[in-house]
N, C-alpha and C positions, 0 to 999 in steps of 0.2 A: 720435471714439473716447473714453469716458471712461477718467479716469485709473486707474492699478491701485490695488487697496487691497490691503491686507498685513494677513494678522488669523495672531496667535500660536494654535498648536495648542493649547495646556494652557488657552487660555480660550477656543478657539470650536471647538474640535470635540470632537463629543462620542461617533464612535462610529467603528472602522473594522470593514468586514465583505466580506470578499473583494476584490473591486475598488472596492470602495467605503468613500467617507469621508462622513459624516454631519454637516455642520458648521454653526453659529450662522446662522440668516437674518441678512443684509445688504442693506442699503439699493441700489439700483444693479444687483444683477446679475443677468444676462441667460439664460434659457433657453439652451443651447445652448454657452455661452460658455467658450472653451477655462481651464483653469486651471494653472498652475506648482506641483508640491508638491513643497518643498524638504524631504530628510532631513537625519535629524541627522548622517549621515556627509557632508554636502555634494552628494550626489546630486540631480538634477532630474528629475522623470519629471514628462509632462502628463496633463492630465485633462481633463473635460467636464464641467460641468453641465447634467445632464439632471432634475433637480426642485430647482424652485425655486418659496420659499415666505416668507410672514413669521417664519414661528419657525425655518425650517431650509433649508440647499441640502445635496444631494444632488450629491456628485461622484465620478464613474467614470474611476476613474485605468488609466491605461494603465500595463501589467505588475503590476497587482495594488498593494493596498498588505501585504502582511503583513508588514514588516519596519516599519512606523510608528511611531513611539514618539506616544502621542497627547499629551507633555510637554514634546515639543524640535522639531519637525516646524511649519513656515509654508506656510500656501499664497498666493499670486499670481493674482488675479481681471486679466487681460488685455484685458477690454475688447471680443472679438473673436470669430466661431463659430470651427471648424476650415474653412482654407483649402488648398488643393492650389495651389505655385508652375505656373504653366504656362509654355511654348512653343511652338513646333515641334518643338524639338527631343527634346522626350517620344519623339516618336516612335523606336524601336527601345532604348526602353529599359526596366528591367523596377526594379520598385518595391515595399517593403511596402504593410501595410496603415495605414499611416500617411503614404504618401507618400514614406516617403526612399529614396531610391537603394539596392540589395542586387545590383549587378550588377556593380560596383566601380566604377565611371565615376563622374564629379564629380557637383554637387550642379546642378540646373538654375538655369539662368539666368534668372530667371522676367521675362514678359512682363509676366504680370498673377496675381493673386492670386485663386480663383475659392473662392465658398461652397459647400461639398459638398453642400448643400441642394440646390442648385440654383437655377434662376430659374424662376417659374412662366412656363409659356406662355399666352398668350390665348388662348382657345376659338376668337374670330373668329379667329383668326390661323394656325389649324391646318387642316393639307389632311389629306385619306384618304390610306393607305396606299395607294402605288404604285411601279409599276415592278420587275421581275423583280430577285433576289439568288441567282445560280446555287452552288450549294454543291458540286456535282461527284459526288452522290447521289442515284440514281435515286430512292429511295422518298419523297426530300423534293425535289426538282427535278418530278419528274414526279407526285406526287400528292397533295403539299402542300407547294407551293411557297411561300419567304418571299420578303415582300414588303419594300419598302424603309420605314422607317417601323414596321417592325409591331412586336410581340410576342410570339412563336411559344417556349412554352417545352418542353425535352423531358423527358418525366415517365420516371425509370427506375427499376429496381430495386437493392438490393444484388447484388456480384458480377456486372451486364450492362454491356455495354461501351463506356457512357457514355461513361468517358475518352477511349477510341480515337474514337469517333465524335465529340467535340468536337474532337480534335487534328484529325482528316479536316477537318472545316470548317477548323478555324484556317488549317489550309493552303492549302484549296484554293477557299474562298470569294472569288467576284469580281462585278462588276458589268458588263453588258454593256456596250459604247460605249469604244473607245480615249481619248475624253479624260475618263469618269469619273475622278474622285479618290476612291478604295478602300482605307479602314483598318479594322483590327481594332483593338478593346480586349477586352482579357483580363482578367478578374477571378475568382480562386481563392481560393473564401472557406472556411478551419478543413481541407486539404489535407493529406494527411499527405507526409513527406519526400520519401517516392519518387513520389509523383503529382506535386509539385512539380518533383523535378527531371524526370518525364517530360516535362511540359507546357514547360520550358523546354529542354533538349537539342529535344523535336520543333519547337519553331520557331526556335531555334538553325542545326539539322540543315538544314528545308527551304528555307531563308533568309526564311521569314514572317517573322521579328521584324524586317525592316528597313520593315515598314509596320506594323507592331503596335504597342501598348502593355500592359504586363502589370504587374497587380499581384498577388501571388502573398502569401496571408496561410495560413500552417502553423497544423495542430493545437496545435501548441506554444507559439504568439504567442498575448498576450490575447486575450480572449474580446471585450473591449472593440474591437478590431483588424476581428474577422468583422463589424461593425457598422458600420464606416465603408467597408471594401473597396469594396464595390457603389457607395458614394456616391462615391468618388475616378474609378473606373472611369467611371461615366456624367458625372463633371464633366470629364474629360479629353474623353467621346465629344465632350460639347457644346460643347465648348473647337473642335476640331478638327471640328462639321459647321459650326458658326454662324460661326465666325473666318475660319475656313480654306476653307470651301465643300466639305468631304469628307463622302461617305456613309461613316458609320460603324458597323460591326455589335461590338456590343457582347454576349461572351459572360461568362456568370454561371456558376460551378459553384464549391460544390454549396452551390445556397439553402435548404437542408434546414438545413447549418451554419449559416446565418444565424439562423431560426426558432428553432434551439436556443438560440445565443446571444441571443435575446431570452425566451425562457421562462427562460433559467438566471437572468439580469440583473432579469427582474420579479420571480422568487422570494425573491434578494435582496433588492428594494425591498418585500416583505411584500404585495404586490399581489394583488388578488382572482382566479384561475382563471379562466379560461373551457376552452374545451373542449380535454378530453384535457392541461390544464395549461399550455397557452401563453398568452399576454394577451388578452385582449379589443381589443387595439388594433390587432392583428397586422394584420387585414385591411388596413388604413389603409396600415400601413407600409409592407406590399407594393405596396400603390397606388400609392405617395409613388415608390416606387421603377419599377415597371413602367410610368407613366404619362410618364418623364420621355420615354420613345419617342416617334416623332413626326416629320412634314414642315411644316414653316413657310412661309406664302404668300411668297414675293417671296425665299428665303431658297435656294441651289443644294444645300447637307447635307443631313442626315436621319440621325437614329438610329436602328436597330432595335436588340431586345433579345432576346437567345435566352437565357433560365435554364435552368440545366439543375437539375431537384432528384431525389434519388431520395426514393421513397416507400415509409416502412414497411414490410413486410410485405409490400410490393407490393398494398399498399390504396390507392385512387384516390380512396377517400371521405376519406382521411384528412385534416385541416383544412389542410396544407399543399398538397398538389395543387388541393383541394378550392375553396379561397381563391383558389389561382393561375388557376385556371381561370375563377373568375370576370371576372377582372379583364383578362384575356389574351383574344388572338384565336384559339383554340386551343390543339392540344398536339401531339406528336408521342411516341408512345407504344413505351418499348422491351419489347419481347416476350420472356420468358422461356423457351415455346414454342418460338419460330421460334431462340433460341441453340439447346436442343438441340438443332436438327435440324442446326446446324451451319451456320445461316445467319447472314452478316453482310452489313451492319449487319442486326440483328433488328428489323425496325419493324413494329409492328405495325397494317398500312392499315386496318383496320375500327375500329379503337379513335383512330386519328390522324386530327386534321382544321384544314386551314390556314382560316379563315373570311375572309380576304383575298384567297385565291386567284385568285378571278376577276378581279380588279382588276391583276396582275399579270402576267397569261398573255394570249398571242394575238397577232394580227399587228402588226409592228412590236414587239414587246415577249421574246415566244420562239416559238412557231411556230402559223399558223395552226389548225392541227388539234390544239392542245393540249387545248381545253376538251374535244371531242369525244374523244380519246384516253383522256385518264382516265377518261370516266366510264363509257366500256367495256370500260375492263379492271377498274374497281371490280365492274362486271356479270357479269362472266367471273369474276372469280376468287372473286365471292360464288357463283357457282353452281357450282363447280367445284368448293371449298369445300366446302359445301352437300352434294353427290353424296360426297364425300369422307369425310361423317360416317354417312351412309346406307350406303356400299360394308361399312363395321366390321358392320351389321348386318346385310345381306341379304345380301353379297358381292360384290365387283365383278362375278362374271359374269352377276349377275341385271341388269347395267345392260342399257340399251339403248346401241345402237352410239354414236350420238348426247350420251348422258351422258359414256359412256369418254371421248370428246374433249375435253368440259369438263374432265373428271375430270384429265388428261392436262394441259390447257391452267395446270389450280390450279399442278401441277405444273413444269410449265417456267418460270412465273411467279414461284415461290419462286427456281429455282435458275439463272435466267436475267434477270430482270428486278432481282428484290432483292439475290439476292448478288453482294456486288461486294468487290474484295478493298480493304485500307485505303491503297494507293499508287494506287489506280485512280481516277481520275479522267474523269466522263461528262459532256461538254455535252449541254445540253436535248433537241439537235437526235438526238445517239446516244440517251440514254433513251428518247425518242418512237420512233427508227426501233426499238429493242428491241420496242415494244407493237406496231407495226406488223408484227413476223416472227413474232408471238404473235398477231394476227389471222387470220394466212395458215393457221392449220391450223384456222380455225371457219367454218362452214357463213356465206356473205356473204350470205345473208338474214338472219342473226342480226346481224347489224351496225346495227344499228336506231338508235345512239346516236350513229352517225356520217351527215356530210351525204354526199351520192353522189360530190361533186364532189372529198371529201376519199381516199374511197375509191378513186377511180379514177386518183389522182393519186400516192396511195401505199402502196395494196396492194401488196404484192411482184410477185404476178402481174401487174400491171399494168405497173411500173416496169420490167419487166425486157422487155416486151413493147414499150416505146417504144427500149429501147438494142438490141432487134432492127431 
């Protein structure tokens, strides 16, 4: 570690502007490299450098500086990036977005000291997503299911009911197999008061936080703070799959804040626009962070990453879904539509799609007739649907007998298979028998996307014909 250098305010910095100090390039220091800015009332707040160059470093002070006298004010170059103390004993405890304890319990007993960067993984060294992560939610269990390993972000809107639908998972996410090891990390990035304390009373409440970790950063904490959350949260995940041999799902909300706080941060640093006003590096960033997901050969852990962002206007083009999309295995998309009608969770399956899927579903894994299952209720309910938009124009009674039933089938689909209330909890094995009681009223020649053997094994009519 190189030693600290200590440069006086009134002769090397030459500018403060929001969270940021603008001071003399220096010989030695490091991108990234955490920094101490002493005030002139004796105060310590740290920072980062994040541009560094020969005429100038660029430092992003946590809590702002506007109280800086640029006359009497020293800063402290540390030698070091920003590290998260770890243990085990993280586990059940809840954290800002800098790491320190906010729950009142002591300071951790750190094992090791981990880089919020991360470590990069070897490409050889990386396996495909696998293995089923049952969430206790038909619409994402049964027709885009996450996989262990993956990516799966959920795109929503202002006012849809993201919150509640992240709290459902927090709680009721598990991994099949009695001696899996099964942790949540929680990261709440720029939150306002009462979503905070939501998200904490609900895993308080259902006793999830004693296999959790939560870091929980407010609207009201620096801007500098939304920028590190996400990196603490996946360095704890990797702390606890790689050390520890635990599958960890790691959830993000709302990375929207995130984005912001990187547009607001570049405007600062005078930085050239890219689209709609956020950096041109965005895309990167996201990567940096969504890619840290992943199963390592020889290794029993595994991250997955669920972000959850809302979008604009409920535009899907817009560069943060847009970006997220790329780089992700899909999305899981909340429907605006399906809340009026008074459906929860509102997902919307035509717009949602797990691309892991198959890799995760089937025998030994969650149930043979899973593949087959969805893909004829995606058939059913597209045509049912379909009949649905047509009935507004011609009128249902112009259908034939045969539409009514789809038409009938769309229907029971919404208010039987999706709605499900937010204390309910569905294994795989109930959401598929759900599609199966949803078969029983369509003509079984139309069942085309099923094998006979599944059919006859678990059509209602059938099952009930064998306990005769």
């Amino acid at each position: 570690m190189s030693s600290p250098l200590y440069v006086k305010e009134g002769k090397a910095i030459n500018q403060a502007k929001g969270s940021l100090l603008i001071a003399k390039g220096i010989p030695g220091v490091q991108y990234g490299e955490i920094v101490d800015v002493k005030l002139t009332n004796g105060e310590i707040r740290q920072g980062q450098a994040i541009d560094v160059s020969k005429d100038a470093i660029v430092v992003q002070v946590f809590g702002g500086v506007s109280e800086v006298d640029l006359a009497g004010c020293s800063v402290r170059y540390k030698g070091e990036t920003l590290k998260l103390p770890v243990s085990i004993d993280i586990l059940g405890r809840i954290f800002n977005g800098m790491g320190k304890p906010i729950d009142g319990g002591p300071e951790v007993v750190a094992e090791d000291y981990l880089n919020v960067n991360g470590e990069p993984i070897n490409p050889a060294a990386r396996m495909p997503p696998a293995e089923f992560i049952e969430t206790g939610i038909s619409s994402i269990d049964g027709l885009n299911a996450l996989v262990r390993g993956q990516k799966l972000p959920i795109f929503s809107g202002s006012g849809l009911p993201h919150n509640q639908i992240t709290a459902q998972i927090l709680k009721q996410a598990a991994v099949r197999g009695a001696s899996e090891k099964f942790v949540i990390v929680f990261g709440a990035i720029g939150v306002s008061y009462n979503d905070a304390d939501f998200f904490i009373k609900n895993l308080g409440e259902t006793g999830a936080m004693a296999r959790a970790v939560a870091f929980i950063n407010t609207a009201s904490d620096p801007v500098i703070e939304r920028i590190s959350t996400p990196k603490l949260a996946l360095t704890a995940a990797e702390y606890l799959a790689w050390n520890h041999g635990m599958h960890t799902l790691v959830i993000l909300t709302d990375m929207t804040n995130y984005c912001e706080a990187l547009r607001e941060l570049s405007a600062m640093r005078d930085e050239i626009p890219s689209r709609r006003g956020y950096p041109g590096y965005m895309y990167t960033d996201l990567a940096g962070i969504y890619e840290r997901a992943g199963r390592i050969s020889g290794r029993e852990g595994s991250v997955t990453i669920m972000p959850i962002l809302t979008m604009p206007d409920d535009d899907i083009t817009h560069p943060i879904p847009d970006l997220t999309g790329y780089i992700t295995e899909g999305q899981i998309v909340v429907s605006r539509e399906l809340q009026r009608k008074g459906i929860y969770p509102p997902i919307d399956v035509f717009l949602s799609l797990s691309r892991m899927m198959k890799e995760g579903i089937g025998e030994n894994k969650t149930r043979e007739d899973h593949n087959n299952v969805f893909m004829q209720l995606y058939a059913a309910y597209a045509e049912g649907s379909y009949l649905r938009e047509i009935s507004t124009i011609i009128g249902a009674e112009a259908l034939s007998d045969r539409d009514k039933i789809y038409l009938s089938a769309a229907d029971r689909f919404e208010s039987e298979f999706l709605l499900q209330g937010e204390d309910e909890r569905r294994t795989v094995e109930e959401t598929l028998d759900i599609g199966w009681k949803l078969f029983a009223d369509l003509p079984e020649e139309d069942l085309k996307l099923i094998r006979e053997e599944y059919i006859k094994k678990y059509l209602p009519k059938y099952k009930d014909e064998k306990k005769v």
